[in-house]
C-alpha positions as CSV (number, residue, x, y, z in Angstrom):
1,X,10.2,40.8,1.4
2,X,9.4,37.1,2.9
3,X,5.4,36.4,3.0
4,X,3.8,35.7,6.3
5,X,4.2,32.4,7.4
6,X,1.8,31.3,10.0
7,X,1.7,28.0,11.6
8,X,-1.5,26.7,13.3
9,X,-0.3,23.8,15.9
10,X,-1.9,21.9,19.4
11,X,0.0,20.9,22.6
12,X,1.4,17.3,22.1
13,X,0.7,17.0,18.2
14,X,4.5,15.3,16.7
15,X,3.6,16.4,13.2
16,X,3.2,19.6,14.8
17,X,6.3,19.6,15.9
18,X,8.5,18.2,13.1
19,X,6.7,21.2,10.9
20,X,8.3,23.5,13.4
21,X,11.6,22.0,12.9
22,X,11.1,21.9,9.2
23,X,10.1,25.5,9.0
24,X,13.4,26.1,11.0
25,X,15.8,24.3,9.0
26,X,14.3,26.5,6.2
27,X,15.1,29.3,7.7
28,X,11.6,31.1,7.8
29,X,10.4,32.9,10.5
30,X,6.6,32.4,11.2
31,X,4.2,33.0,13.9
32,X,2.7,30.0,16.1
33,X,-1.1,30.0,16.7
34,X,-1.0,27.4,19.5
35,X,-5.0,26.7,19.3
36,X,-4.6,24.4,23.1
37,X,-3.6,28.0,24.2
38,X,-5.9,29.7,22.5
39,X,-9.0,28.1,21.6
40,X,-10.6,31.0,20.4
41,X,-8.8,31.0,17.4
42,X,-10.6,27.5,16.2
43,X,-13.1,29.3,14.0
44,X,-10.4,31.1,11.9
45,X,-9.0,27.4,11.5
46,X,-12.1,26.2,10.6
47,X,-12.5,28.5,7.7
48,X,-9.0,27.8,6.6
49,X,-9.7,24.1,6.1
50,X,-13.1,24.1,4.9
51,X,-14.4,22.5,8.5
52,X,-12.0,19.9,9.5
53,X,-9.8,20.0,12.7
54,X,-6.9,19.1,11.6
55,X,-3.0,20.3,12.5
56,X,-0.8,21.3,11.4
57,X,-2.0,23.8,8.7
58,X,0.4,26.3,7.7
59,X,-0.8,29.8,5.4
60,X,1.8,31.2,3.1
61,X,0.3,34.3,1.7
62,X,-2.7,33.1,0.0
63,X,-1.2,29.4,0.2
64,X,-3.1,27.2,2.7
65,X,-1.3,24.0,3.2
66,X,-3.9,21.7,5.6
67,X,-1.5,19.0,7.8
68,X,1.0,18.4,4.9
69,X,2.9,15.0,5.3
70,X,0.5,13.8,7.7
71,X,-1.8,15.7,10.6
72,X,-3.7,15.0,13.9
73,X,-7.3,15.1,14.0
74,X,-8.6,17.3,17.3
């Protein structure tokens, strides 16, 4: 079984973007947490990166990976 992949973007953000694309070309299915869409879900960012708004962060499991190769600041 594949772990959870979820992917935590904003409108507009290119690194956001080409992690998409990456995740793609790997083949892994994840879920998009669009946080322009759905602000409410800052706070559960928030706690993911110890404070910083920053995208992309992708969680893998337990693995937190906070704007890998490169993120925008929001």
């Amino acid at each position: 079984m594949r772990e959870r992949v979820t992917l935590y973007t904003i409108r507009g953000c290119a690194r956001c973007a080409a992690m998409r694309v990456e995740l793609e070309g790997r083949g892994l299915r994840y879920t998009e947490i669009d946080l322009t869409a759905h602000p409410e879900r800052v706070p559960e960012l928030l706690k993911l990166t110890g404070g910083r708004r920053v995208v992309p962060v992708i969680v893998t499991g337990a693995r937190i990976e906070i704007a890998p190769g490169g993120g925008r600041e929001f």
